[in-house]
DRENPA-57318 format. One record per residue (C-alpha): z, y, x. Coordinates in steps of 0.25 Angstrom, whole numbers, padded with zeros to 4 digits, always signed. Example, Ala and Ser with C-alpha at 12.3 -4.5 7.8 and 13.67 -1.06 7.14 Angstrom:
+0031-0018+0049;+0029-0004+0055;
! end
This chain:
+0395+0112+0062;+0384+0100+0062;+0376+0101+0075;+0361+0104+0069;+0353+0090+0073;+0339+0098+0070;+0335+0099+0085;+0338+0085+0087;+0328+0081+0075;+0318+0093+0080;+0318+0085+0095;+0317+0074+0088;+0304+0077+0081;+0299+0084+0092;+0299+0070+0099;+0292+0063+0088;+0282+0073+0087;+0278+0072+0102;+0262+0066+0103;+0262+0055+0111;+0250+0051+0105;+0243+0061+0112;+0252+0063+0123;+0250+0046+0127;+0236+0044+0120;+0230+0057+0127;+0228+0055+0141;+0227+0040+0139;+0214+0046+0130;+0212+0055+0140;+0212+0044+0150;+0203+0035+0142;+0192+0045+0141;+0194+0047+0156;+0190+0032+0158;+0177+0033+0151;+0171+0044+0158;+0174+0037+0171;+0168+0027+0164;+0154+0035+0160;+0155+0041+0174;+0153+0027+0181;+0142+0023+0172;+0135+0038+0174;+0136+0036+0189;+0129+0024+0188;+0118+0028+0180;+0115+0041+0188;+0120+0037+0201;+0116+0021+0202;+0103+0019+0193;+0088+0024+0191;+0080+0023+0179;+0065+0016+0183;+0056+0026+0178;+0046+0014+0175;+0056+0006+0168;+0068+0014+0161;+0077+0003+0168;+0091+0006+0176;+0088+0003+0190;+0099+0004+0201;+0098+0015+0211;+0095+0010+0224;+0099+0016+0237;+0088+0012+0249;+0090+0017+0263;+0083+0010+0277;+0090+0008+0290;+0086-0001+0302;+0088-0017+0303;+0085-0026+0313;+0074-0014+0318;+0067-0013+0306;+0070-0002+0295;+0075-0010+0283;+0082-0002+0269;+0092-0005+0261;+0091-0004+0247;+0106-0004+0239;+0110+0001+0225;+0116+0015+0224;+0127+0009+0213;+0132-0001+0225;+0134+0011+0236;+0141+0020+0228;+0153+0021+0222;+0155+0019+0207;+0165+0028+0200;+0173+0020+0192;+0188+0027+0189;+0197+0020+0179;+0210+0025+0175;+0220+0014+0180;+0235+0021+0176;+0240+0031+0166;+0253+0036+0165;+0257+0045+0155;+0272+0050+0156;+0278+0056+0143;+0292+0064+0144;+0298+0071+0131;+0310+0079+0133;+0318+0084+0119;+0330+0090+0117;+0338+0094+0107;+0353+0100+0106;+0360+0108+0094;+0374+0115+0094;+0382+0121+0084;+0395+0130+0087;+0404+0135+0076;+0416+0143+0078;+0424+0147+0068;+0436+0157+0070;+0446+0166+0062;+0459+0176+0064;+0468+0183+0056;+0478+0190+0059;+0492+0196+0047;+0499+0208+0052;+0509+0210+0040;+0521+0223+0040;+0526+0232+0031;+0526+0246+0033;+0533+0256+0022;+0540+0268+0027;+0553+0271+0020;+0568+0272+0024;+0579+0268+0018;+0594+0273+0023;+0606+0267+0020;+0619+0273+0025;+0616+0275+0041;+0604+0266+0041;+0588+0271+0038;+0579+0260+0035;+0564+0262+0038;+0554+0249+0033;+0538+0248+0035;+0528+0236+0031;+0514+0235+0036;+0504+0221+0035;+0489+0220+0037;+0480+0206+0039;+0469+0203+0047;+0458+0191+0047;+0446+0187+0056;+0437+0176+0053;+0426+0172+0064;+0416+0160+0063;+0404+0156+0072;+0393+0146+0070;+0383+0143+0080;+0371+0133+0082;+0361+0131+0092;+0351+0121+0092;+0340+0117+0103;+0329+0107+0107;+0317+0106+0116;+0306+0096+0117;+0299+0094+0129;+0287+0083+0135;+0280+0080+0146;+0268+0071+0149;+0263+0066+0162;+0251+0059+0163;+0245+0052+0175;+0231+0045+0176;+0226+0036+0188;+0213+0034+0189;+0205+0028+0200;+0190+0019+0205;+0191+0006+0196;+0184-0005+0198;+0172-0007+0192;+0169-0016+0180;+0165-0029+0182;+0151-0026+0178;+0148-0015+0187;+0155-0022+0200;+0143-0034+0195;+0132-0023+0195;+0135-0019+0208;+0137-0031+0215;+0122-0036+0210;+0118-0021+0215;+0126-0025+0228;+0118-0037+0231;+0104-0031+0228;+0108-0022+0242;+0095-0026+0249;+0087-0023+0264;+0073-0021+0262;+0061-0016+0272;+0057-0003+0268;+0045-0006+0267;+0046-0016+0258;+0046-0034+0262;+0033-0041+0259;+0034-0056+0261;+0023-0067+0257;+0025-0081+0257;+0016-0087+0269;+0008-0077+0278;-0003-0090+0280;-0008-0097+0270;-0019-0109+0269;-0027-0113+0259;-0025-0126+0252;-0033-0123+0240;-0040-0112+0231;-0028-0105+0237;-0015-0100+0241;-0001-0094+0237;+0004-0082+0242;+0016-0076+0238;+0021-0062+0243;+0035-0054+0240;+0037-0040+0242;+0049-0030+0241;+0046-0015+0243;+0057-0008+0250;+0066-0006+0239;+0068-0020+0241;+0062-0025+0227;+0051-0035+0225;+0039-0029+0222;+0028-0041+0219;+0019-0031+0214;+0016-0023+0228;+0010-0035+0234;-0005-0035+0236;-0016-0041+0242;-0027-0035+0242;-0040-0042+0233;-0028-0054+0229;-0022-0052+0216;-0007-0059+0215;+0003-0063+0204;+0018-0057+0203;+0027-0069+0203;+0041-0063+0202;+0045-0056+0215;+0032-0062+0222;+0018-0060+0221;+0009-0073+0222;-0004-0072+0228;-0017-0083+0228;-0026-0081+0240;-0037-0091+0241;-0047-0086+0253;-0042-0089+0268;-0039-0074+0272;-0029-0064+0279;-0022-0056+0267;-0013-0044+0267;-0002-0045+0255;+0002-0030+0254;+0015-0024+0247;+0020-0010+0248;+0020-0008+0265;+0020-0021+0268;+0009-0030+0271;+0007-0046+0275;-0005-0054+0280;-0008-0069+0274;-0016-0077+0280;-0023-0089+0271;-0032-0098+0280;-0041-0110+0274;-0038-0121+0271;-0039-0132+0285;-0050-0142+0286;-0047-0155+0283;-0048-0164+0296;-0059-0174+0296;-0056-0187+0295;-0052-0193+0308;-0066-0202+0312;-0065-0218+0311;-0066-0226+0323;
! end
């Protein structure tokens, strides 16, 4: 008897009908998807975490963090950005491992037994005598046949499919894109010490007259540590804003007091000097 090939050809099949489409595809899927909600994550975090909205304006500012301590005996703050200080989750997936084992087997067996007796027993038997002279004679005969035929078939067929997958994912803190690291560094070097108070300097506290009259320019920067020309006043002198300065004309000999949040300075303009006489001829 032919051994039966069917499991072989059923193992076969099995095999090609694993899917690795969705057994390789699927976590790598799975993992890809993973990758952009990190990524939605870190920009979340740094909308709600490291930026405001300006009421006035509708504009993105970053979130600054102020706190004052002592330097050199006087009480000075330190303004920095939240977005520097704090760290930025960033995870990247760096490694992927799938490991994929299929395990098939197939067997078949066929046993045919085949077996046969028989068996002849053959007499004769008859009951009669026969005498002659002194002699008797006495005959019998008896015959009987027997057959046996035995036969045995047997098959057996087995197979069995198995697989396993193992899937192994490394993640961990990337390094930031090259647009974010610029971002912070410029946030970085905007760290700035300021007076709580605010800083107001002007740019002579004497003046003299030359003419109809004289310059003044004054600088201020509250204690966020942002110029704020508009905070600058003296009182009964209007002044123009140029840029971070505010520009003053003073044309009477006087003391004046330029003002700007707490602060305050004194600027003294005095008349213009005499001319000397002429020394006299001799």
């Amino acid at each position: 008897m032919a051994i039966d090939t069917s499991p072989s050809q059923v193992a076969t099949s099995a095999l090609q009908a694993i899917p690795f489409g969705s057994i390789i595809g699927g976590p790598l899927k799975a993992c890809i998807e993973a990758q952009a909600m990190a990524a939605q994550t870190s920009w979340k975090f740094i909308q709600e975490v490291g930026l405001n909205t300006n009421p006035e304006t509708g504009q993105r500012e970053a979130i600054n963090v102020s706190f004052q301590f002592m330097q050199n005996g006087h009480m000075a703050q330190l303004n920095v950005p939240l977005l520097t200080i704090v760290p930025i989750p960033y995870i990247a997936i760096q490694d992927i491992d799938i490991n994929f084992k299929a395990n098939i087997s197939a067997s078949s067996s066929s046993v045919s037994e085949k077996s046969s007796s028989s068996a002849i027993d053959a007499g004769l038997e008859a009951s009669g005598g026969v005498k002659v002279g002194p002699f008797h004679m006495n005959a019998s005969m008896k015959a009987n046949y027997s057959s046996k035929k035995d036969s045995k078939a047997t098959q057996d067929s087995r197979y069995s499919v198995e697989y396993t997958m193992d899937v192994a994912v490394k993640a961990g803190q990337d390094s930031m894109p090259a647009g974010l690291a610029k971002v912070l560094e410029l946030l970085g070097s905007s760290l700035d010490v300021s007076d709580p108070d605010g800083t107001l300097e002007v740019s002579e506290r004497t003046l003299s007259l030359n003419g109809n009259n004289v310059t003044l320019i004054a600088t201020y920067k509250n204690g966020s540590g942002l110029f704020d020309p508009k905070a600058i006043t003296i009182d009964g002198i209007e002044g123009n804003i140029d840029g971070d300065n505010k520009v003053f004309k003073l044309s009477n000999p006087s003391n004046y007091i330029v003002k700007a949040g707490q602060k305050q300075v004194t600027v003294t303009v005095k008349a213009a000097a005499a001319e000397q006489p002429a020394a006299a001829k001799g």
